[in-house]
PDB file of N, CA, C and O in Angstrom:
ATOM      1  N   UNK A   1      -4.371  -0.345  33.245  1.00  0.00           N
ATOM      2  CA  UNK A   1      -4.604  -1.040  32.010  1.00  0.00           C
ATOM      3  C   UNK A   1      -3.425  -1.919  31.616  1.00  0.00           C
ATOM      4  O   UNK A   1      -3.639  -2.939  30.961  1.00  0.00           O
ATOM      5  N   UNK A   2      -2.475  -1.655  31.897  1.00  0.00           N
ATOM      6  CA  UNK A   2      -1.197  -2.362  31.198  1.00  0.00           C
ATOM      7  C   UNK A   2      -0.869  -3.102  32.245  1.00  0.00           C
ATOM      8  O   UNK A   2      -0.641  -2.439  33.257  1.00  0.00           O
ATOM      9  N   UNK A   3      -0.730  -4.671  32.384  1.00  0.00           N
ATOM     10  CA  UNK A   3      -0.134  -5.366  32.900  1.00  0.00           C
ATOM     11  C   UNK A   3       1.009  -6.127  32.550  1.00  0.00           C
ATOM     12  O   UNK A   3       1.521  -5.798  31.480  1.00  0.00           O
ATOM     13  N   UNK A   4       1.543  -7.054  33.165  1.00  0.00           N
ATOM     14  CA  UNK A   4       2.902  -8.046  33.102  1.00  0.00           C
ATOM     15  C   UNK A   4       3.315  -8.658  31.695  1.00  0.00           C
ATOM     16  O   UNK A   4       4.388  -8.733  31.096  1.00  0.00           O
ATOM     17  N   UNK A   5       1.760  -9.142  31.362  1.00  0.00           N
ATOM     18  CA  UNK A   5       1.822 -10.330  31.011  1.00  0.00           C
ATOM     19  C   UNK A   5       1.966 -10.016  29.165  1.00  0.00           C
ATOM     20  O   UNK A   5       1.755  -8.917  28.652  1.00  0.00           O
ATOM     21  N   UNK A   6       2.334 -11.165  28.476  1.00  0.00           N
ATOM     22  CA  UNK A   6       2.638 -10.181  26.914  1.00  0.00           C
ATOM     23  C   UNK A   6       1.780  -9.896  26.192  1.00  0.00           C
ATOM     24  O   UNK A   6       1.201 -10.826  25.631  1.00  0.00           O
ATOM     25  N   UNK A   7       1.450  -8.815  25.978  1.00  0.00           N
ATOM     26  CA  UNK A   7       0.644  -8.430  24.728  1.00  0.00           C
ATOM     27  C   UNK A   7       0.696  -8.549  23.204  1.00  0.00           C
ATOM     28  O   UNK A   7       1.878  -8.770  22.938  1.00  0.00           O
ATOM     29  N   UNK A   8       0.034  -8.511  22.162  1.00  0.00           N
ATOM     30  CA  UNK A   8      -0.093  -9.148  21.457  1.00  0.00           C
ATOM     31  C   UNK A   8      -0.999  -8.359  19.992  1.00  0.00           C
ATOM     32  O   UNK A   8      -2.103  -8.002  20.401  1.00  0.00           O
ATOM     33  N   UNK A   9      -0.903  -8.176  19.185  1.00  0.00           N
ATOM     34  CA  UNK A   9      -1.450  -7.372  18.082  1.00  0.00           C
ATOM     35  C   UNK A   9      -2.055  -8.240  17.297  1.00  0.00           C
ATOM     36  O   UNK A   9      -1.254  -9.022  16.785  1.00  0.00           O
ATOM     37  N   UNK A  10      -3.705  -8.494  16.853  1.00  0.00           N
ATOM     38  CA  UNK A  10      -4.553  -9.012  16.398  1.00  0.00           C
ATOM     39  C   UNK A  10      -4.928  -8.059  15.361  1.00  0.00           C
ATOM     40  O   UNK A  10      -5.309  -7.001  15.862  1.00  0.00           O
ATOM     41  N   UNK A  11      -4.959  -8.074  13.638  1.00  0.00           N
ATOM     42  CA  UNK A  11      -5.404  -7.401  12.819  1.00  0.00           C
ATOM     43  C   UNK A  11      -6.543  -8.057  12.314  1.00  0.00           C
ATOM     44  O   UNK A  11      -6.410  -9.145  11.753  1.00  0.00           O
ATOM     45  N   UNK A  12      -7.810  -7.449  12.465  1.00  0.00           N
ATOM     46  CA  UNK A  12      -9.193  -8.182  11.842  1.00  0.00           C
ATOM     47  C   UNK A  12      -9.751  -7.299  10.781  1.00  0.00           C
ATOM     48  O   UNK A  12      -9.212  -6.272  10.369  1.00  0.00           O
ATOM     49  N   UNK A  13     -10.822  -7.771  10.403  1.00  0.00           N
ATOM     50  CA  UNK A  13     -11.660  -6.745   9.444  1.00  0.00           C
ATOM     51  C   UNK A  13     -12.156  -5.558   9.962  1.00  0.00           C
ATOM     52  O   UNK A  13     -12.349  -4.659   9.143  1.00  0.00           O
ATOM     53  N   UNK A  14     -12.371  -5.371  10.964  1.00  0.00           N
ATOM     54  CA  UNK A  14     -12.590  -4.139  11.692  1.00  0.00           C
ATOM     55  C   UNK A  14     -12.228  -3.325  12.282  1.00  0.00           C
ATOM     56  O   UNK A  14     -12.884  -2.348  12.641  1.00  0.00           O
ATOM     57  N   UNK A  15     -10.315  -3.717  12.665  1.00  0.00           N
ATOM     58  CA  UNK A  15      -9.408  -3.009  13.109  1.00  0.00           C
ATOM     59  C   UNK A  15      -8.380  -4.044  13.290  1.00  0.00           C
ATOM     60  O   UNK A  15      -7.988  -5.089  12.769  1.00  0.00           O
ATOM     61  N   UNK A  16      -8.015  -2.898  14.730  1.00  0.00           N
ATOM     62  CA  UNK A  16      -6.324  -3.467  15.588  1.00  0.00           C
ATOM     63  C   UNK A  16      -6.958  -4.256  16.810  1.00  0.00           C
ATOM     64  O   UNK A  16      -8.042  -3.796  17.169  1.00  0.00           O
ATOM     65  N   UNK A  17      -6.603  -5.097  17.355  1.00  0.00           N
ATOM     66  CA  UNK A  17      -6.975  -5.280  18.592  1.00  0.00           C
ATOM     67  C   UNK A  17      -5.716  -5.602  19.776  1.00  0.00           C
ATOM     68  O   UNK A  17      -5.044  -6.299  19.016  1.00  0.00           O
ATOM     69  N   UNK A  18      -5.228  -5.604  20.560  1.00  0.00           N
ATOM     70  CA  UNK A  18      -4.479  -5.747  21.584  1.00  0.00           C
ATOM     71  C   UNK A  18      -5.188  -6.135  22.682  1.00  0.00           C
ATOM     72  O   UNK A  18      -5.982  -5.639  23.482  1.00  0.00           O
ATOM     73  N   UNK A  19      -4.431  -7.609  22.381  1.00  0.00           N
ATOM     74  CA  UNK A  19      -4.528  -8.847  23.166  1.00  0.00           C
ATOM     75  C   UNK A  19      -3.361  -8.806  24.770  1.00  0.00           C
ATOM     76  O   UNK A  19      -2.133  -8.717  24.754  1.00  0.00           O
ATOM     77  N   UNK A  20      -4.060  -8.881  25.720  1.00  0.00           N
ATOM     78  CA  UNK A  20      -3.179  -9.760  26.704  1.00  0.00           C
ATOM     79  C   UNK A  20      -2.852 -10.843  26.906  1.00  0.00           C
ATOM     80  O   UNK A  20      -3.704 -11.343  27.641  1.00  0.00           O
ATOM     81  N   UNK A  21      -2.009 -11.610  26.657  1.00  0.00           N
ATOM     82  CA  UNK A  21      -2.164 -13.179  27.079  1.00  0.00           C
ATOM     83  C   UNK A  21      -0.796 -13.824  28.023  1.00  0.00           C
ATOM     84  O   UNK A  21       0.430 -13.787  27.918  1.00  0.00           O
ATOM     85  N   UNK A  22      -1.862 -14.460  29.051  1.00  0.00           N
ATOM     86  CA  UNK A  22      -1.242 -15.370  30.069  1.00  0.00           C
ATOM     87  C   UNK A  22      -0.276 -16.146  29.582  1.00  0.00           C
ATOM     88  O   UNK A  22      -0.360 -16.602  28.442  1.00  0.00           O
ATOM     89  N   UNK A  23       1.179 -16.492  30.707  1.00  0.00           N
ATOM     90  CA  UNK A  23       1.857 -16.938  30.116  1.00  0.00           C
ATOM     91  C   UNK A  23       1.476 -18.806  29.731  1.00  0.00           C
ATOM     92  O   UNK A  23       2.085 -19.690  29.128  1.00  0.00           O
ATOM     93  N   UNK A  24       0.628 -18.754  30.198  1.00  0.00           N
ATOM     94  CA  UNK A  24       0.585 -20.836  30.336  1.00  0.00           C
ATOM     95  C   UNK A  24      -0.371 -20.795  28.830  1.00  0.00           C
ATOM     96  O   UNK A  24      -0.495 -21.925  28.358  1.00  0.00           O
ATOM     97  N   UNK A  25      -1.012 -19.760  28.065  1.00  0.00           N
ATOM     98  CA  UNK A  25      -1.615 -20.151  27.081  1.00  0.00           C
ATOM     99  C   UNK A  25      -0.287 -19.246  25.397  1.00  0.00           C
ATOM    100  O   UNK A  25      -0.392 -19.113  24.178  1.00  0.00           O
ATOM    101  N   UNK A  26       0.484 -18.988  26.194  1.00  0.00           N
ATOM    102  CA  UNK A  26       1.629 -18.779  25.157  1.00  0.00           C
ATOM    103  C   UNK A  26       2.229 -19.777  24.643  1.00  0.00           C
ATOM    104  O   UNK A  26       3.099 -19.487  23.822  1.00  0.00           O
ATOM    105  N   UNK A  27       1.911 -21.751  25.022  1.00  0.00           N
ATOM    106  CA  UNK A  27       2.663 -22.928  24.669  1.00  0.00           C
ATOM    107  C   UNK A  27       2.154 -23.353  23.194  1.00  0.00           C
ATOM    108  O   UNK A  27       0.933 -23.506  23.193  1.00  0.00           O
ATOM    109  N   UNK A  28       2.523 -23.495  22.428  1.00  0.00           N
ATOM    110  CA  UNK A  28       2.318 -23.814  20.975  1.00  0.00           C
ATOM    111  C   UNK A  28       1.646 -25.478  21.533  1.00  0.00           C
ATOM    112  O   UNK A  28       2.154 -26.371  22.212  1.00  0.00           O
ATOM    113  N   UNK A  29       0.105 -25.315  20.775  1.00  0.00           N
ATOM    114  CA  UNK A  29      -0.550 -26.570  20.866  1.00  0.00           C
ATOM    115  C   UNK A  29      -0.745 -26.842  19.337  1.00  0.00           C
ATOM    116  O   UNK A  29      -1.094 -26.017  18.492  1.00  0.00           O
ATOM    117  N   UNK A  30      -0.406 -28.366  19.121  1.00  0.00           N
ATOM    118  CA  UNK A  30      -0.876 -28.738  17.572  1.00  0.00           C
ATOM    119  C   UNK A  30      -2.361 -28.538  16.898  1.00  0.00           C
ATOM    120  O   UNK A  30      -3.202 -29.403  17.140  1.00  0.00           O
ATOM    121  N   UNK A  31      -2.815 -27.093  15.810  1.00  0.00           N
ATOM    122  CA  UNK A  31      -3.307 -26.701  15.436  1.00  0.00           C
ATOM    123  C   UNK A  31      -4.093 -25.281  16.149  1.00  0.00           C
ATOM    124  O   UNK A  31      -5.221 -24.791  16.098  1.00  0.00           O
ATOM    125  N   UNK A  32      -3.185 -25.052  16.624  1.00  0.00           N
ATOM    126  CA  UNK A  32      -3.447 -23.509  17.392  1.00  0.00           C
ATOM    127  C   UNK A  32      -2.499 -22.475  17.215  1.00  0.00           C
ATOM    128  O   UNK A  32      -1.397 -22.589  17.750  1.00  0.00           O
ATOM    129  N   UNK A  33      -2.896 -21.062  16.252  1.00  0.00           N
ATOM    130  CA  UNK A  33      -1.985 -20.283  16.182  1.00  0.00           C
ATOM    131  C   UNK A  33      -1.710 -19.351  17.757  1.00  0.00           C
ATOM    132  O   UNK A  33      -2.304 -19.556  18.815  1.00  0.00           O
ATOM    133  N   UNK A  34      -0.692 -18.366  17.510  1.00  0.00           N
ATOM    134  CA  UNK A  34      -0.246 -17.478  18.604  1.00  0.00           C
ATOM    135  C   UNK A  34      -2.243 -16.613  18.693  1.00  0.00           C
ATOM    136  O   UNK A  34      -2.964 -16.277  19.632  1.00  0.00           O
ATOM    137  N   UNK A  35      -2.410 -16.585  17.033  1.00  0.00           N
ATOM    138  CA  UNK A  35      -3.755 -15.183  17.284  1.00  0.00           C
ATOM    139  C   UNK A  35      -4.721 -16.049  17.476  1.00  0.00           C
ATOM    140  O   UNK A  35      -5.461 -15.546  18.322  1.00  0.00           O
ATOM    141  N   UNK A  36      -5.123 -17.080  17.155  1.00  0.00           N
ATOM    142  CA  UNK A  36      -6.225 -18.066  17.522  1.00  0.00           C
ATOM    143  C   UNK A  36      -6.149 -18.137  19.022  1.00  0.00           C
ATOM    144  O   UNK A  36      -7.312 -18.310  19.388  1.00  0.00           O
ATOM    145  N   UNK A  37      -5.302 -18.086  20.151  1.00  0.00           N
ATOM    146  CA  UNK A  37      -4.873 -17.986  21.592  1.00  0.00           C
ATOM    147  C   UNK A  37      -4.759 -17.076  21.734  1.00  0.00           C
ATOM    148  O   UNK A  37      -4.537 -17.108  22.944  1.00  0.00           O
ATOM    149  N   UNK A  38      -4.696 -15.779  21.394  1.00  0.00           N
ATOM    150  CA  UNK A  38      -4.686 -14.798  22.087  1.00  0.00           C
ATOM    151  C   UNK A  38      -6.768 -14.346  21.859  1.00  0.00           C
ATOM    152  O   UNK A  38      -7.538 -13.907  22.713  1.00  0.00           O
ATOM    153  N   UNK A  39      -6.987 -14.633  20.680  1.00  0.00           N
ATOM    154  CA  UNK A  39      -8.943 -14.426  20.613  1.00  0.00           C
ATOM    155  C   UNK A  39      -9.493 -15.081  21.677  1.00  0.00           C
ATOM    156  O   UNK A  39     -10.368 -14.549  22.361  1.00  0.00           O
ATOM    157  N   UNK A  40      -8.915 -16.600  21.974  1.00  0.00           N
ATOM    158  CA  UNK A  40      -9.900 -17.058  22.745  1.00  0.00           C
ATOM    159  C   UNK A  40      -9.453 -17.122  23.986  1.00  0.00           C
ATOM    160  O   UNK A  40     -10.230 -17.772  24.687  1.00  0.00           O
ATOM    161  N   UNK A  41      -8.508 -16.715  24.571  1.00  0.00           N
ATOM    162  CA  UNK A  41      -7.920 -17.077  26.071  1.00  0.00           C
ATOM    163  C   UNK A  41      -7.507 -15.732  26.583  1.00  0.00           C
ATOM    164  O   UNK A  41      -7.593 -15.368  27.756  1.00  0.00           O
ATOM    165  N   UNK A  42      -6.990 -14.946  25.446  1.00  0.00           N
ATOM    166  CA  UNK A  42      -6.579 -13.494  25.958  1.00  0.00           C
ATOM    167  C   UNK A  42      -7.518 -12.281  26.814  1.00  0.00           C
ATOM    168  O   UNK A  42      -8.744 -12.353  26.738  1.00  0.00           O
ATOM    169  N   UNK A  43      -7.048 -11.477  27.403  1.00  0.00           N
ATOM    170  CA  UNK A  43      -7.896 -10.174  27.455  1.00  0.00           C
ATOM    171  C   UNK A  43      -7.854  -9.205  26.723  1.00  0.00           C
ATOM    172  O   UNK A  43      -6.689  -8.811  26.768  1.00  0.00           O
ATOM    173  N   UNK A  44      -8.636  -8.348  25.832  1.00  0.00           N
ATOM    174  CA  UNK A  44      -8.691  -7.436  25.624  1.00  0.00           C
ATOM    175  C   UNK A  44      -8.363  -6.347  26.408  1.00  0.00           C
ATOM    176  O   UNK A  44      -8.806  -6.219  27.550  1.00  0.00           O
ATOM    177  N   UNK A  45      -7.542  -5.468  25.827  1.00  0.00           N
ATOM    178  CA  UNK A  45      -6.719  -4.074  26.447  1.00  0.00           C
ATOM    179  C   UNK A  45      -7.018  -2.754  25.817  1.00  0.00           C
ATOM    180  O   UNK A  45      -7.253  -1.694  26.397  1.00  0.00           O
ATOM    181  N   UNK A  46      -6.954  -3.073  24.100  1.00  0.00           N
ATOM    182  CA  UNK A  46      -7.804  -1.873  23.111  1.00  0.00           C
ATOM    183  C   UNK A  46      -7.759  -1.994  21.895  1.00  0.00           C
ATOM    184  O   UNK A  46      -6.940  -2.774  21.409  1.00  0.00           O
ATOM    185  N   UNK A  47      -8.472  -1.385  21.226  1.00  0.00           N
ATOM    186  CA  UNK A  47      -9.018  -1.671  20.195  1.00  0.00           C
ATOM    187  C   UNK A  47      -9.024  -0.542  18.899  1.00  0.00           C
ATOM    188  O   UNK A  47      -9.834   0.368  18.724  1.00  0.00           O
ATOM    189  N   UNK A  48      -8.001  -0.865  18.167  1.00  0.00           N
ATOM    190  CA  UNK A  48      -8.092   0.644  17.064  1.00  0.00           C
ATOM    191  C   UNK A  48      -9.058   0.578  15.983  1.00  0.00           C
ATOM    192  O   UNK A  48      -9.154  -0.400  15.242  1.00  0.00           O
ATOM    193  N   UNK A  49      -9.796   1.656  15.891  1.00  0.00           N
ATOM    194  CA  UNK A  49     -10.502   1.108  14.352  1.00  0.00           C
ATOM    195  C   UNK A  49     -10.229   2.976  13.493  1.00  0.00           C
ATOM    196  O   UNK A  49     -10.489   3.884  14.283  1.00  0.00           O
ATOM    197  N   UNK A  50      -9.867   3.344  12.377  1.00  0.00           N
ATOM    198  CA  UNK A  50     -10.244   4.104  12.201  1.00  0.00           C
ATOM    199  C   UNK A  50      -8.762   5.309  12.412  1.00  0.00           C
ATOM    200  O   UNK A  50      -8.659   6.467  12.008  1.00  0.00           O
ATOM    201  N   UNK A  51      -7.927   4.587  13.076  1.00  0.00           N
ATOM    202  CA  UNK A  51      -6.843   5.135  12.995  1.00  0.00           C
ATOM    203  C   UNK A  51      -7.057   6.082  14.724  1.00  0.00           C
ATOM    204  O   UNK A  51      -6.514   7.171  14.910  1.00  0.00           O
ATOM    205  N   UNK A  52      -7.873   5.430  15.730  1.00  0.00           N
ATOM    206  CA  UNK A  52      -8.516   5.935  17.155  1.00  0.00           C
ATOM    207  C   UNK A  52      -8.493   4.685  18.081  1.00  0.00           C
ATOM    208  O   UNK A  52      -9.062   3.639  17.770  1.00  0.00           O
ATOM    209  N   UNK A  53      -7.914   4.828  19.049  1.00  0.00           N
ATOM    210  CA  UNK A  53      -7.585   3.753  19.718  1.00  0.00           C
ATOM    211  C   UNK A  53      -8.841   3.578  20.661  1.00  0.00           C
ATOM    212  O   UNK A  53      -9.386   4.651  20.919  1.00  0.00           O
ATOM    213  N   UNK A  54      -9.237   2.815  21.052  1.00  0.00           N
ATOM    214  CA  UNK A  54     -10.126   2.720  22.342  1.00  0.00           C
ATOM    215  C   UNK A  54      -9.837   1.961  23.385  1.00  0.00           C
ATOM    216  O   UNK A  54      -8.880   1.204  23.223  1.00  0.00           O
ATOM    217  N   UNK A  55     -10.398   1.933  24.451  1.00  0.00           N
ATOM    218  CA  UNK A  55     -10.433   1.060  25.524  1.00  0.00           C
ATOM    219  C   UNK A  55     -11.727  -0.155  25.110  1.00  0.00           C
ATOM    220  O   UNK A  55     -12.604  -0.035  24.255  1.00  0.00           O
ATOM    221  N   UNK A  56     -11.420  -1.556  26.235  1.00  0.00           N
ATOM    222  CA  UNK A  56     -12.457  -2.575  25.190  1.00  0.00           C
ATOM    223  C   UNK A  56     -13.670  -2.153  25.298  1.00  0.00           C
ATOM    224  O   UNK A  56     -14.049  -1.690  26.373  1.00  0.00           O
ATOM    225  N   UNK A  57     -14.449  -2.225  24.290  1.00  0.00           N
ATOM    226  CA  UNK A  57     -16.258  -1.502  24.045  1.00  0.00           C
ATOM    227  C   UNK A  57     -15.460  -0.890  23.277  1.00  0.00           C
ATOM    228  O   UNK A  57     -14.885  -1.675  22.523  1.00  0.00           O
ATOM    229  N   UNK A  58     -15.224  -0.014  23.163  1.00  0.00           N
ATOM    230  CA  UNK A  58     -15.057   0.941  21.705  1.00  0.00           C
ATOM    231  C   UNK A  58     -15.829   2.307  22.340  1.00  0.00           C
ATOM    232  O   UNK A  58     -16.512   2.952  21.544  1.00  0.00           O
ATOM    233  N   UNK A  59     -15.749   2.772  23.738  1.00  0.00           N
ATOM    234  CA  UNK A  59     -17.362   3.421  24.187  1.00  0.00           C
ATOM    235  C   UNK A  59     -16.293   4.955  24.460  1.00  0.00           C
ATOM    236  O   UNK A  59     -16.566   6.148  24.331  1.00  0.00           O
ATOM    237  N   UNK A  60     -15.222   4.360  24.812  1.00  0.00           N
ATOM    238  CA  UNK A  60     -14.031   5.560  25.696  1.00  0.00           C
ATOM    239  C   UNK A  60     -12.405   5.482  24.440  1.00  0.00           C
ATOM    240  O   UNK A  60     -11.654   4.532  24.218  1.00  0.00           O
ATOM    241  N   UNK A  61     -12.393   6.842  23.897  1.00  0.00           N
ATOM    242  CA  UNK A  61     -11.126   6.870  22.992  1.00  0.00           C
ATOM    243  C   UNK A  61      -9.808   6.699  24.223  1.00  0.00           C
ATOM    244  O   UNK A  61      -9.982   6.845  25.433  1.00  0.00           O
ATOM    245  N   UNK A  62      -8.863   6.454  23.741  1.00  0.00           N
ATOM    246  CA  UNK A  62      -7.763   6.635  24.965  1.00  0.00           C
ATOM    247  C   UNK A  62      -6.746   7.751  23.887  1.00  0.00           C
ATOM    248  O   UNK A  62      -6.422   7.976  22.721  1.00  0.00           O
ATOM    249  N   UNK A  63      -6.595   8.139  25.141  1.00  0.00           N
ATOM    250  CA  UNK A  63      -6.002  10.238  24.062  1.00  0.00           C
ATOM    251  C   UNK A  63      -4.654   9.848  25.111  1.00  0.00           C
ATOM    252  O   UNK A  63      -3.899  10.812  24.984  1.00  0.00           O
ATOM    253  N   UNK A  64      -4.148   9.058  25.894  1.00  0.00           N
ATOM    254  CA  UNK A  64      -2.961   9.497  26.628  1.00  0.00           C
ATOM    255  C   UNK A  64      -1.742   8.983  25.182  1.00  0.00           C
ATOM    256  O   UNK A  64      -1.689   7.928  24.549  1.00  0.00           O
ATOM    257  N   UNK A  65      -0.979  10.132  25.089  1.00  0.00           N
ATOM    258  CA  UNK A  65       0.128   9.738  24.018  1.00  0.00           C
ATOM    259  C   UNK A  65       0.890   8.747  24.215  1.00  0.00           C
ATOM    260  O   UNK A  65       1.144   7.829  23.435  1.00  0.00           O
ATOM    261  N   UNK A  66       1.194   8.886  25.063  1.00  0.00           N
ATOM    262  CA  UNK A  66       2.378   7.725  25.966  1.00  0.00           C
ATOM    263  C   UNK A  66       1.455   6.480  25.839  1.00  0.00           C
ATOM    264  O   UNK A  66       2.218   5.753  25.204  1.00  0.00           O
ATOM    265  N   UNK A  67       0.361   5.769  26.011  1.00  0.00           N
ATOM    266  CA  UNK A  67      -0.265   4.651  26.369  1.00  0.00           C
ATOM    267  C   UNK A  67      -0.045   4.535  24.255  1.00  0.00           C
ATOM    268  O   UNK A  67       0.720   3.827  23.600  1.00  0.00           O
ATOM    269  N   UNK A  68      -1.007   5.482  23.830  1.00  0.00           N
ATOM    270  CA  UNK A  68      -0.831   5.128  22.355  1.00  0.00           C
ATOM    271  C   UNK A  68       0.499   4.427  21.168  1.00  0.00           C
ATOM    272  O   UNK A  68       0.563   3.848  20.083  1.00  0.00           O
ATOM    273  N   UNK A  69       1.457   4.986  22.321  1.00  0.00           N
ATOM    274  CA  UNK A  69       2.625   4.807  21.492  1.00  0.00           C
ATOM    275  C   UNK A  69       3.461   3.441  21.576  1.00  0.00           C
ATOM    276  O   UNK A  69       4.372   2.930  20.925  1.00  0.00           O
ATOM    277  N   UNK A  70       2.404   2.974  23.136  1.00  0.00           N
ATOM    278  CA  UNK A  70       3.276   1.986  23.465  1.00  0.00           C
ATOM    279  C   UNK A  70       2.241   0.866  22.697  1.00  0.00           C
ATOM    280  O   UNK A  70       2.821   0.036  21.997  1.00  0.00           O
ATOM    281  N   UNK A  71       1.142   0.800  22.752  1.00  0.00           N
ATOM    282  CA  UNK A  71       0.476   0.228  21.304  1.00  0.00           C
ATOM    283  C   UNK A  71       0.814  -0.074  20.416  1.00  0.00           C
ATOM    284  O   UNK A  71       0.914  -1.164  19.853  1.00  0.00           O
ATOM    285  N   UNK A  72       1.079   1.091  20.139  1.00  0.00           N
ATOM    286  CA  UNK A  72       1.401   1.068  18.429  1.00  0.00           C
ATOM    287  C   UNK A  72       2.683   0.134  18.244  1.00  0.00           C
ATOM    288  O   UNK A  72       3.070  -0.343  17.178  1.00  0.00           O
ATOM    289  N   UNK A  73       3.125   0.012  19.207  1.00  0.00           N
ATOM    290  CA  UNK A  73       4.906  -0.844  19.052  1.00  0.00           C
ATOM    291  C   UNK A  73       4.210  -2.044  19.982  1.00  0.00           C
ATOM    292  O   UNK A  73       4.806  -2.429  20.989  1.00  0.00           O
ATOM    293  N   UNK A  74       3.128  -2.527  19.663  1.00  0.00           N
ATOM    294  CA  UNK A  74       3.011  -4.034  20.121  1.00  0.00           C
ATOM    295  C   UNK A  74       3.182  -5.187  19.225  1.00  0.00           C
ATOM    296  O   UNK A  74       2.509  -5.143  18.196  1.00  0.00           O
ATOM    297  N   UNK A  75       4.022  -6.317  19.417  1.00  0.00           N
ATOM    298  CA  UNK A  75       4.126  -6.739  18.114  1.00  0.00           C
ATOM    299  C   UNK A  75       2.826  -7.777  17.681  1.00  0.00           C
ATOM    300  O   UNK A  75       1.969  -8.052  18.522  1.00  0.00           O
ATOM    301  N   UNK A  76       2.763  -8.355  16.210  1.00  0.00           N
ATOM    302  CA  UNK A  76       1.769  -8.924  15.904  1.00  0.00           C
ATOM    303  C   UNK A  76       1.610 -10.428  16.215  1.00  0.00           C
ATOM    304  O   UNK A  76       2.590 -11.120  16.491  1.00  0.00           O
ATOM    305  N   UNK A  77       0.627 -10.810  16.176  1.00  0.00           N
ATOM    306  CA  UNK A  77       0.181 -12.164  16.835  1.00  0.00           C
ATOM    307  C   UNK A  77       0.352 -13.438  15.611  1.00  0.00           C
ATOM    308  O   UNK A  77       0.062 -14.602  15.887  1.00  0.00           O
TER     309      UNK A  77
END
């Protein structure tokens, strides 16, 4: 699940989300935020709602502590 590339913390109405994003769509384009590029170009990695992290779907909780923690210290977009 965790790759290279930087991740990224998306807060919506429905939760947390953690974004992956490539480095060539990390370049500041005129009228594009960091979280507007990470929604549309990024991958999804997981998804908190509820204070429960998931994998993307929302279908599988992820219970490993270590993966959670490193989440939780992703910074925001």
């Amino acid at each position: 699940m965790i790759r290279n590339d930087p991740m990224f913390l998306v807060h919506t109405d429905h939760g947390r989300i953690v974004y992956s994003l490539t480095p060539q769509h990390l370049i500041d384009r005129p009228g594009s935020t960091l979280r507007d590029r990470c929604v549309c170009y990024g991958e999804q990695m997981a998804v908190c709602n509820a204070n429960q992290w998931y994998r993307p779907g929302m279908r599988e909780p992820i219970t490993d502590k270590r993966l959670i923690a490193l989440l939780e210290r992703v910074s925001d977009a």
